[in-house]
C-alpha positions in Angstrom: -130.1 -83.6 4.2 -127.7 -85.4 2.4 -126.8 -88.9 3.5 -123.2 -90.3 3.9 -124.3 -93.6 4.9 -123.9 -97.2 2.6 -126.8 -98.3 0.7 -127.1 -101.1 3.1 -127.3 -99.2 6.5 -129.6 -101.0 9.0 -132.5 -98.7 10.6 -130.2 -98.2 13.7 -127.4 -96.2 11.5 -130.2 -94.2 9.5 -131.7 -93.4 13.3 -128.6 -92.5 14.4 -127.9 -90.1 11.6 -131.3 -88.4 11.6 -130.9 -87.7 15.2 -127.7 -85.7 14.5 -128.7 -83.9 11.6 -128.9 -80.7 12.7 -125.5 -81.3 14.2 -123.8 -81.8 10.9 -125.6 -79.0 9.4 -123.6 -76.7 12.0 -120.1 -78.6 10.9 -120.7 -78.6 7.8 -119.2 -75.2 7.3 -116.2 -76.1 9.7 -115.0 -79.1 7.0 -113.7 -77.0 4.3 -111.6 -75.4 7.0 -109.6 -78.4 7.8 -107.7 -77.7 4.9 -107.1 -74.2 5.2 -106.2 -74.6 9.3 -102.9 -74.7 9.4 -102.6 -71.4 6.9 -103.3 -69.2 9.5 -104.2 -71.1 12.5 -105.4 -69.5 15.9 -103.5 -69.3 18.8 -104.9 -72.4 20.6 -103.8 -74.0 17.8 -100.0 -73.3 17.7 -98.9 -75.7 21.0 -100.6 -78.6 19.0 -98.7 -77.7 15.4 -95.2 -77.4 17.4 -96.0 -81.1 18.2 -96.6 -82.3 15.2 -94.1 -80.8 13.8 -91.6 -81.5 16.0 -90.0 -78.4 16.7 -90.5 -78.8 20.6 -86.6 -78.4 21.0 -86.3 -75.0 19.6 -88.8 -73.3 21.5 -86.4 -72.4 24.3 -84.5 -70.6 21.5 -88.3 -68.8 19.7 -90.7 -67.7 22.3 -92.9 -66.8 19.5 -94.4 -69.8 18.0 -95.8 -68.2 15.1 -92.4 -67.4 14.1 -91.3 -71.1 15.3 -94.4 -72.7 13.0 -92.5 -70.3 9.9 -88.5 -70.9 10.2 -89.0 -73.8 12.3 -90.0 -76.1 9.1 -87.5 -74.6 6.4 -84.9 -74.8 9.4 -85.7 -78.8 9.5 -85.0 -78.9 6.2 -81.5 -78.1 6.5 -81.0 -79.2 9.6 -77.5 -81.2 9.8 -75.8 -79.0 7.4 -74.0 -75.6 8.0 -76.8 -73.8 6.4 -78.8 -75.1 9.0 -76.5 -73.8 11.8 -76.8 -70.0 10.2 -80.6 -70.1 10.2 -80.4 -71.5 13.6 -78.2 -69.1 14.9 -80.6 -66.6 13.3 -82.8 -67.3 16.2 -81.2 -65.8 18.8 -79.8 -63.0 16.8 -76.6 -64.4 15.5 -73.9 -64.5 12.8 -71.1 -66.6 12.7 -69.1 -68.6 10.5 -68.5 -72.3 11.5 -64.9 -73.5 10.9 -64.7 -77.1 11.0 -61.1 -78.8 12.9 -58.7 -79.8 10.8 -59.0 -83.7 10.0 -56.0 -84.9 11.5 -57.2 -83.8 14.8 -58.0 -86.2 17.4 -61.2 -84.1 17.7 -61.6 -83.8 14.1 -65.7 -84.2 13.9 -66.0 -81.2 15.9 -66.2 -77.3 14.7 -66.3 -74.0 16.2 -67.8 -70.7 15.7 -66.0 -66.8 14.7 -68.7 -63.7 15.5 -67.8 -60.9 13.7 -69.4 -59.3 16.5 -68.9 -60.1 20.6 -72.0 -61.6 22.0 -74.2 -59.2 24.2 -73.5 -61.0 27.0 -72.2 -64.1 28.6 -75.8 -65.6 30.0 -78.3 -66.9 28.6 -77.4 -66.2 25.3 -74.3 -68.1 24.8 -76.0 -70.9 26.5 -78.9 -70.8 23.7 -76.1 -69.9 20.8 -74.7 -73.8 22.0 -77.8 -74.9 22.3 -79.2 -73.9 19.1 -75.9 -74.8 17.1 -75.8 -78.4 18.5 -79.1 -78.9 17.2 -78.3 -77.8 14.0 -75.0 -79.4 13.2 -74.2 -82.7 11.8 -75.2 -86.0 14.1 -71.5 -86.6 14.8 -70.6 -82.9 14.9 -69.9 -81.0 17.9 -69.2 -77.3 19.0 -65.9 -77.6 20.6 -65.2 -73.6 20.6 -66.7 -70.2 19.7 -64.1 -67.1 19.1 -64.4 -63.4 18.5 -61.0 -61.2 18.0 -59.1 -63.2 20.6 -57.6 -66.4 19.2 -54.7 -68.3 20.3 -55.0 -71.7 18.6 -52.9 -74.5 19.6 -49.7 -75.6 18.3 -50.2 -79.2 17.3 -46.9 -81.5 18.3 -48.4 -84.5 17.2 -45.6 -87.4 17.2 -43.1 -85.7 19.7 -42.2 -85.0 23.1 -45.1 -81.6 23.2 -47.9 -83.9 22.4 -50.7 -83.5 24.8 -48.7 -80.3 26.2 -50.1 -77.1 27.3 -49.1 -75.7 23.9 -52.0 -77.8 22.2 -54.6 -76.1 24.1 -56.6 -73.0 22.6 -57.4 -70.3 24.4 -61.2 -70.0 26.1 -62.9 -70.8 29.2 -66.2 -72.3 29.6 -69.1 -71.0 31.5 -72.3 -73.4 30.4 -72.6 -77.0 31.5 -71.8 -78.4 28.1 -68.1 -77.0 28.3 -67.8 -75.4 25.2 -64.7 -73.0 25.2 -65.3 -69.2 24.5 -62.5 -67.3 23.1 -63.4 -63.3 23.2 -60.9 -60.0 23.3 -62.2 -56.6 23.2 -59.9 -53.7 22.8 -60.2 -50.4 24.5 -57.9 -47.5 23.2 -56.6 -43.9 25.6 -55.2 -41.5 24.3 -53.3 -38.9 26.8 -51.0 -36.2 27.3 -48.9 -36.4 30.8 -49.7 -33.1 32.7 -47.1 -31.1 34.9 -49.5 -32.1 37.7 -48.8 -36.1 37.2 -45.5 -35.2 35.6 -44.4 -33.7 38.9 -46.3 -36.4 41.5 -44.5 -39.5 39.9 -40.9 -37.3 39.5 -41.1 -37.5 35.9 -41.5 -33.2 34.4 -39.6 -31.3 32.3 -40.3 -27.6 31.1 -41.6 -27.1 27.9 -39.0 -25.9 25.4 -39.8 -23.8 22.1 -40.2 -25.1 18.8 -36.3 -25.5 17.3 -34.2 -25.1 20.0 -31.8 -27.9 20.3 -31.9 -30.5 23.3 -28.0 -29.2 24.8 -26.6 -26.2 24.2 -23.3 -24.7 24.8 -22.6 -21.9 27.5 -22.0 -19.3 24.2 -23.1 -19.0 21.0 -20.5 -17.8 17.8 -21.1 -14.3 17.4 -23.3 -13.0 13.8 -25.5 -15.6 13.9 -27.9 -14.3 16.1 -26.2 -15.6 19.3 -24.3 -14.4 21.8 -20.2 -14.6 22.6 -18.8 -16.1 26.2 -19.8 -13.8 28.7 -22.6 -11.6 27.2 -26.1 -11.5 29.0 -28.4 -13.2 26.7 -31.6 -11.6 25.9 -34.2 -12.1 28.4 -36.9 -14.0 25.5 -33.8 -16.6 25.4 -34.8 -20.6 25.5 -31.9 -22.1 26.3 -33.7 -25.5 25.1 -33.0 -27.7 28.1 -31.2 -25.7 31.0 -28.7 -29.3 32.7 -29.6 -28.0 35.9 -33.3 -29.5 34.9 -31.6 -32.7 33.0 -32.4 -34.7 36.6 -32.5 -38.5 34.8 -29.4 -40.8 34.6 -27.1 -40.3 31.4 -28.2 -43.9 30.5 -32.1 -42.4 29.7 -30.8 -39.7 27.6 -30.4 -41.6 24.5 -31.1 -38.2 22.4 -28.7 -36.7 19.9 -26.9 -33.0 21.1 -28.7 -31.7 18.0 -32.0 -33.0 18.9 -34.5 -30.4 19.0 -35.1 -29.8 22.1 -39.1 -30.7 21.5 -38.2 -34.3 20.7 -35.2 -34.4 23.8 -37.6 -34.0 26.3 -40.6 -36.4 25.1 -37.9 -38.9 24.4 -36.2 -38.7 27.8 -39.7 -38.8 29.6 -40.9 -41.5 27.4 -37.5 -43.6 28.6 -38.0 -42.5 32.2 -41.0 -45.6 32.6 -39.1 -48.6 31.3 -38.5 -51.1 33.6 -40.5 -49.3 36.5 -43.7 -51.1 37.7 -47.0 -50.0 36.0 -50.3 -51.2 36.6 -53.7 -50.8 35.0 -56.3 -50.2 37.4 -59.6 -50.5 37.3 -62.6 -49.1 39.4 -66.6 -49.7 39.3 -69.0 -46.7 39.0 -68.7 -46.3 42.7 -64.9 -45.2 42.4 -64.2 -48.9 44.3 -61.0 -50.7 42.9 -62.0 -53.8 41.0 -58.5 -55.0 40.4 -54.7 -54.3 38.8 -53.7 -55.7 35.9 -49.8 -55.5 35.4 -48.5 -53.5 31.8 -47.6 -56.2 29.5 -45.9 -53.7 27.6 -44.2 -50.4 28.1 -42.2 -48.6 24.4 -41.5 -46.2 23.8 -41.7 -46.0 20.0 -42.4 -43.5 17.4 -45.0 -43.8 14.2 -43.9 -45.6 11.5 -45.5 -47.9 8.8 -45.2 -51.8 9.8 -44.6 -51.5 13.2 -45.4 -54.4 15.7 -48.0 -52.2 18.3 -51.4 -50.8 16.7 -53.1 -47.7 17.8 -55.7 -46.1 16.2 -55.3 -47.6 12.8 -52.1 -47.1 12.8 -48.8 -48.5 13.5 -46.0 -47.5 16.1 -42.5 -49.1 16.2 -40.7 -49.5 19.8 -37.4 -47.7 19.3 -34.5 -46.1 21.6 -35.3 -42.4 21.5 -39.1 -42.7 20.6 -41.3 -39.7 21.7 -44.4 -41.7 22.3 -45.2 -44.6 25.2 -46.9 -47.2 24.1 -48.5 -49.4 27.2 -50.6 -52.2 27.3 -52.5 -54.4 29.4 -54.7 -57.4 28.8 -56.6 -58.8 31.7 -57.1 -62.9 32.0 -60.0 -65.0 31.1 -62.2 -64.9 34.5 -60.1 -62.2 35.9 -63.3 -59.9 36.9 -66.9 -61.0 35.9 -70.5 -59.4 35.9 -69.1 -55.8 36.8 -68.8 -52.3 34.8 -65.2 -50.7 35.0 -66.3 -47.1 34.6 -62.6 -46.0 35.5 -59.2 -47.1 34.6 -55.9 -45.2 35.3 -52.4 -46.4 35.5 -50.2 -46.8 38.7 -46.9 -45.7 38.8 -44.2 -47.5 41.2 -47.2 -49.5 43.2 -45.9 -52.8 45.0 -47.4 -56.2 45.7 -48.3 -56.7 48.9 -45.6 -59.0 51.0 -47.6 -62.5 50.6 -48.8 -62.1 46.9 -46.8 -65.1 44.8 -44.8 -63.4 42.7 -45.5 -63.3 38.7 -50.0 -62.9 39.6 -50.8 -60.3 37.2 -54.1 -59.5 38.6 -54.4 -58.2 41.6 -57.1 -58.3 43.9 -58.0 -54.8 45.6 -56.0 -54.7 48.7 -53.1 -56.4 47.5 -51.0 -53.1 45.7 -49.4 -51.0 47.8 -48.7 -47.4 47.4 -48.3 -46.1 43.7 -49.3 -43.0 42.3 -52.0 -42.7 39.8 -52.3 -41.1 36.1 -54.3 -40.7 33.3 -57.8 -41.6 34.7 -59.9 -41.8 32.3 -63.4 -42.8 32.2 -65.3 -45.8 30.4 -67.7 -47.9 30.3 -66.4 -51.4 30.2 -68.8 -54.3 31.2 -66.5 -56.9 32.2 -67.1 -60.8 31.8 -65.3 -64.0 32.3 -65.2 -64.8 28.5 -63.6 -61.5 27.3 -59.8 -60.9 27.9 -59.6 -56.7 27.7 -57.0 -55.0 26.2 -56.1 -51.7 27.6 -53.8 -49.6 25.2 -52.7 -46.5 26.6 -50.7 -44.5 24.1 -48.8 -41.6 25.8 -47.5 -38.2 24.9 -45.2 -35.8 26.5 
């Protein structure tokens, strides 16, 4: 056996070693593996390695601490820039891009994040997407806000009478105990066509009318042209376009020209018929319960055409007198409804408040709309949460 001892060891030291000699034969094998350890290390390892490292902190963030042991180092080394925040946020499953505040903000050291895609849910994760960023920003950075397609930034009025007014806050609530605001829309788009059967329940149906007849015409019809003169029976496969006695809508709604076809008379005058009437969106769970009203921010009717101010589909729709589409829209509040699926929404037509509702609540509780009559029900799946304002587009035809 090899001896590690000095020259000058007493008898003691020389005992000591030859009664542990076959000891050290058994580790001598383990030495060259103190180098190699930390390679490949086994599990009963891996608590001990997150110690030394120092990457405690993130393990609420990666369960799996050979995965912790891997990015946790090269995160450390950018740790304090934005490329640390991206490989943090990489943890949990996220992108975003960090937009710092402008420097002549009071809060100018602090930043927020914009997901290109809304986060799954509202809890835990956007408690470990603060988490995680605050660890990986700058010492004297901090998360003020994160935002995904919803963002109403304030308007600074530094130096006059608006400063510190309600216009310089940003939109977002907070939900975690560090306060950070989240900013989120979601958009949900239905198309439909108003039956007879709804037409008829809310008082608003008029016959169909063939292709190129005009919206008004005359008792007779000059004779050679393939009409009839004053008192001749017209053929029985005559459409008179549309008959007055069915023109039941105030001479102010018929905003069509006599030459209209007849087609684009009737969707226009239908269209008109819901302006300024009360419309609600309501919503119901997977049970058919009512989870709440949200009042139409919007009702247009408008027409297709390239730069106008309401987009459906992809595409744009102007609001214009005589339009032959309806255009309505609601967008529920931040905290409005939370930790339920809508798996239903319809509008209702003509519903009222109930008596001690303040007037100008937009959401409605259930129980607090009375009456109304219900169209378009349409199913969905809408998980609702108190971070995401909804926007309900309903884009009707006639």
């Amino acid at each position: 056996m090899n001896s590690l001892l000095p020259e000058n060891a007493g008898l003691f030291e020389q005992a000591m070693e030859a009664a542990q000699a076959e000891r050290w034969e058994r580790m001598g094998s383990a030495v060259p593996l103190i180098t190699t350890a930390k390679e490949n290390p086994p599990p009963s390892f891996l608590p001990f390695l997150v110690w030394e490292y120092g990457l405690g902190m993130l393990t609420p963030y990666v369960p799996n601490l050979y995965d912790l042991l891997g990015e946790g180092i090269r995160w450390q080394r950018l740790r304090g820039t934005y490329a640390g925040v991206k490989r943090g946020l990489s943890f949990v499953g996220i992108t975003a891009t960090i937009e710092p505040a402008w420097h002549g903000r009071a809060w100018w050291n602090s930043s927020q994040l914009r997901f290109p895609a809304l986060p799954e849910n509202d809890l835990p994760l956007l408690e470990q997407i603060e988490g995680v960023t605050r660890l990986s920003l700058p010492f004297r950075s901090d998360l003020r806000r994160g935002v995904h397609h919803y963002d109403a930034p304030p308007a600074a009025a530094e130096c006059s009478r608006f400063d510190e007014a309600m216009i310089e806050r940003e939109s977002g609530i907070s939900v975690t105990q560090a306060g950070t605001l989240w900013s989120f829309g979601r958009v949900t788009e239905i198309s439909h066509v108003l039956t007879e059967e709804e037409g008829l329940a809310i008082g608003n149906w008029l016959d169909r009318v063939s292709a190129g007849e005009t919206a008004w015409l005359p008792v007779s019809f000059p004779a050679g042209d393939g009409g009839f003169s004053a008192g001749e029976v017209p053929p029985p496969d005559f459409d008179p376009g549309l008959p007055w006695v069915d023109a039941k809508y105030p001479w102010i709604d018929a905003s069509v020209l006599w030459a209209s076809p007849g087609i684009t008379a009737r969707a226009a005058i239908m269209a008109a018929w819901f302006v300024g009437r009360s419309v609600y969106v309501t919503m119901r769970d997977p049970d058919g319960d009512i989870i709440g009203h949200r009042t139409c921010r919007a009702i247009r009717p408008g027409a297709l055409r390239f730069g106008g101010q309401y987009n459906f589909g992809g595409q744009t729709y102007r609001a214009e007198v005589g339009g032959t589409s309806l255009y309505i829209e609601a967008m529920t509040d931040f905290g409005d409804a939370d930790s339920v699926i809508a798996a239903s929404v319809e509008l209702t037509i003509d519903g009222e408040p109930v008596a001690d509702v303040p007037p100008g609540r937009l959401w409605l509780q259930p129980g607090e709309l009375l009456g109304g009559t219900p169209i378009a029900v349409t199913a969905v799946n809408i998980p609702l949460r108190a971070t995401v304002r909804e926007q309900i587009k309903f884009l009707m035809r006639f």
